[in-house]
C-alpha positions as CSV (number, residue, x, y, z in Angstrom):
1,X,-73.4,-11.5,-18.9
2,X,-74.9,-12.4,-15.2
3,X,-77.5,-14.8,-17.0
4,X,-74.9,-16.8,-18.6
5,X,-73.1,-16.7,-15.4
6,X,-76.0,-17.7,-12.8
7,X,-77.2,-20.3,-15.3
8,X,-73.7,-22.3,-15.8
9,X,-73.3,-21.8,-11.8
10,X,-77.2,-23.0,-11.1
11,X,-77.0,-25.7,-14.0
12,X,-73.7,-26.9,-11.7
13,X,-75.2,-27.3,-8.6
14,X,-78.6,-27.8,-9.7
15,X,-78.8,-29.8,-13.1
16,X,-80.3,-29.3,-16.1
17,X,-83.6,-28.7,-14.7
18,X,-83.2,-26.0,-12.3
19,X,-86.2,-23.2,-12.3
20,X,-85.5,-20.8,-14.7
21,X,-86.6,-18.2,-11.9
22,X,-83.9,-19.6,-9.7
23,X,-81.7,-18.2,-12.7
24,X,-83.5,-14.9,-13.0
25,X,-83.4,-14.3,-9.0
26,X,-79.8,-15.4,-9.0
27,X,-78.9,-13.2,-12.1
28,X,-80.5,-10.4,-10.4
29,X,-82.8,-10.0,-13.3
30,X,-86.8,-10.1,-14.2
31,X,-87.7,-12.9,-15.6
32,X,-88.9,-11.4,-18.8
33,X,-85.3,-10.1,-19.1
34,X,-83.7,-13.9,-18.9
35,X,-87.2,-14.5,-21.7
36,X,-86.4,-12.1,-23.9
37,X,-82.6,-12.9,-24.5
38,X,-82.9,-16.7,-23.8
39,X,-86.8,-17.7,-24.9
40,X,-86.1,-21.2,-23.9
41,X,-84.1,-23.6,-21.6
42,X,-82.5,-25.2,-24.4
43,X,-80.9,-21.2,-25.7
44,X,-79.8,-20.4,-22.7
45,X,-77.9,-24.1,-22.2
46,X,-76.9,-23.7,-25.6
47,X,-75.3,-20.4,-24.8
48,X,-73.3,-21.6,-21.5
49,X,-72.7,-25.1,-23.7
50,X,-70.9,-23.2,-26.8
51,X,-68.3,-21.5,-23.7
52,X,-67.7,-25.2,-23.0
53,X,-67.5,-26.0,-26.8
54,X,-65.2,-23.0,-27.5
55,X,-62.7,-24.8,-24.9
56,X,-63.1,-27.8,-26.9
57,X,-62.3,-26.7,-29.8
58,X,-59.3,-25.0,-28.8
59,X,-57.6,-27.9,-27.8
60,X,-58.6,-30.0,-30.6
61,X,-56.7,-27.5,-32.4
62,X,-53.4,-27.9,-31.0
63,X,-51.5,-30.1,-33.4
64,X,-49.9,-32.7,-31.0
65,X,-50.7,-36.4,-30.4
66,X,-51.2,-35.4,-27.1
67,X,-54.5,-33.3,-28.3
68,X,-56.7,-36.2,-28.1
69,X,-55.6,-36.7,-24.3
70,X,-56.0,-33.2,-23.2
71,X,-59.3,-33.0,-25.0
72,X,-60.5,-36.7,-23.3
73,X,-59.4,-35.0,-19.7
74,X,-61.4,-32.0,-20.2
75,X,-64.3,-33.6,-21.8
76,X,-64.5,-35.7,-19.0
77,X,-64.0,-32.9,-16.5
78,X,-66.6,-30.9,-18.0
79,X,-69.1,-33.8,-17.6
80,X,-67.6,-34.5,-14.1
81,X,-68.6,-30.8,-13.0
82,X,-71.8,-30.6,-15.0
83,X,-73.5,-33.2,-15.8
84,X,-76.4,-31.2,-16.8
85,X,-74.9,-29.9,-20.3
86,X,-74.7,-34.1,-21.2
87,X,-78.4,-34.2,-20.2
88,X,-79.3,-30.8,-21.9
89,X,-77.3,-32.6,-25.2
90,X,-80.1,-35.3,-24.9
91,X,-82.6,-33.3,-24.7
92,X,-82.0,-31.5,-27.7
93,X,-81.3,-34.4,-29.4
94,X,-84.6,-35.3,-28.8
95,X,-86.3,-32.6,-29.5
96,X,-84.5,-30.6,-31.9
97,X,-83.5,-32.2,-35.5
98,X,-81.0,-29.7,-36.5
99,X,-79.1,-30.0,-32.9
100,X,-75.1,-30.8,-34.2
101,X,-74.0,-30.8,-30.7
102,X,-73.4,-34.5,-31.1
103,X,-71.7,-34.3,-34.9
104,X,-68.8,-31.4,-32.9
105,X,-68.1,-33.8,-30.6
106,X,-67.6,-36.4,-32.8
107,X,-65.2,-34.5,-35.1
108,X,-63.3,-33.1,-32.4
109,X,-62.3,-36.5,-31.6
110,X,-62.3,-37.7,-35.3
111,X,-59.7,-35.1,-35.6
112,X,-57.0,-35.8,-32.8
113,X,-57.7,-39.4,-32.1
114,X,-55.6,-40.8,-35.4
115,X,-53.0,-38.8,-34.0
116,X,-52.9,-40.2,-30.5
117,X,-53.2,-43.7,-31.9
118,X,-50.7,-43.3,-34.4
119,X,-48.6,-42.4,-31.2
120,X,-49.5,-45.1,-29.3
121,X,-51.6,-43.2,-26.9
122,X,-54.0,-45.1,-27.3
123,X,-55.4,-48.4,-28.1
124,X,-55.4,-48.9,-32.2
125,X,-58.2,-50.9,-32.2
126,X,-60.6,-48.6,-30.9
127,X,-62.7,-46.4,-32.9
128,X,-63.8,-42.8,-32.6
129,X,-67.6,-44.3,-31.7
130,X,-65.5,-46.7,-29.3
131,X,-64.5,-42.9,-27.4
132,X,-68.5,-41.6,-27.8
133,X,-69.9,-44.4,-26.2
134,X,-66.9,-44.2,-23.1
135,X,-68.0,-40.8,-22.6
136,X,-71.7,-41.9,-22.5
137,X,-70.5,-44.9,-19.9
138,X,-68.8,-42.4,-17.4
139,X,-71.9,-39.9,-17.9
140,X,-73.9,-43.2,-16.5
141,X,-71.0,-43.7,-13.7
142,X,-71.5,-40.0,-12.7
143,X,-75.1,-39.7,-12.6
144,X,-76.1,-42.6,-11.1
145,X,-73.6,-43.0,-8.5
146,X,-74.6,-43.9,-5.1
147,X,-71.8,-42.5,-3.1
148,X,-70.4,-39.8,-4.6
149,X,-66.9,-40.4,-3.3
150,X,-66.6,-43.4,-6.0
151,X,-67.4,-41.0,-8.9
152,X,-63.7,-40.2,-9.3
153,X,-62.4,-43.4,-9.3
154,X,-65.0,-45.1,-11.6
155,X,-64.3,-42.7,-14.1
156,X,-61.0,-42.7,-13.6
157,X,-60.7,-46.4,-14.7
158,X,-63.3,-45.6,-17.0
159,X,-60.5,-43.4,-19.2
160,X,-57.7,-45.7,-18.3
161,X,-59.3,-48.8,-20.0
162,X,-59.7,-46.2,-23.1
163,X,-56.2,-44.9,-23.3
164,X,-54.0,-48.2,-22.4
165,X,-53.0,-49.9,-25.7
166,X,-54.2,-53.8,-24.9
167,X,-51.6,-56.2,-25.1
């Protein structure tokens, strides 16, 4: 659909907060089109989030140890690209009680993280909340970043310190 697509590109470039006529125009639609299938900001973030949810998922599936590691790398890529679905997340977290983006999150990692520590992957001692709260920490790096140029490398020893056993 050109909504979904206009939105995830304008969400991209633009954040979270990006004029939902800016989504229309760029959609090539009325804005009582983008209104009537999307009433709200937070349904039509929810429908471009679920694409990136669907991905997600999919590798959470895969029955490896190396799941957890693929699923860290696109999370983090994801965020990296768009930080706008991690400030849509909060938003509806706020504002919405029955939001579970959080809760599928956390049981995608709940469900390959054993596996990647039981492999050594990663550090035994951390905890699934230890992951939530690294992902929350390179949101922080990404978004408030002076130079943009550092973003990459920040993160990157971001996910190093949460994947290197400690000795």
């Amino acid at each position: 659909m050109a909504i979904l697509r206009s939105a995830r590109r304008l969400f991209t470039a633009r954040g979270y907060h990006v004029p939902l006529s800016a989504i229309a125009k760029d959609a090539q639609v009325g804005q009582g089109v983008l209104y009537r299938h999307f009433p709200t900001r937070l349904d039509l973030a929810f429908a471009v989030f679920e694409e990136n949810f669907a991905q997600l998922e999919a590798i959470a599936a895969e029955p490896d140890a190396g799941a957890f590691g693929r699923l860290w790398d696109r999370l983090v890529q994801m965020t990296m690209e768009s930080a706008a679905f991690v400030e849509m997340a909060v938003d509806a977290r706020r504002t919405m009680p029955d939001y579970t983006g959080g809760t599928r999150l956390q049981a995608l990692i709940h469900d390959t993280f054993p596996r990647a520590q039981a492999a050594g992957l990663v550090d035994p001692r951390l905890t699934v909340d230890d992951v939530l709260l690294a992902h929350r920490m390179i949101y922080g790096v990404i978004v408030t970043a002076v130079d943009p140029a550092e973003v990459g490398q920040a993160v990157e020893r971001a996910s190093h310190l949460l994947r290197q056993p400690s000795t």
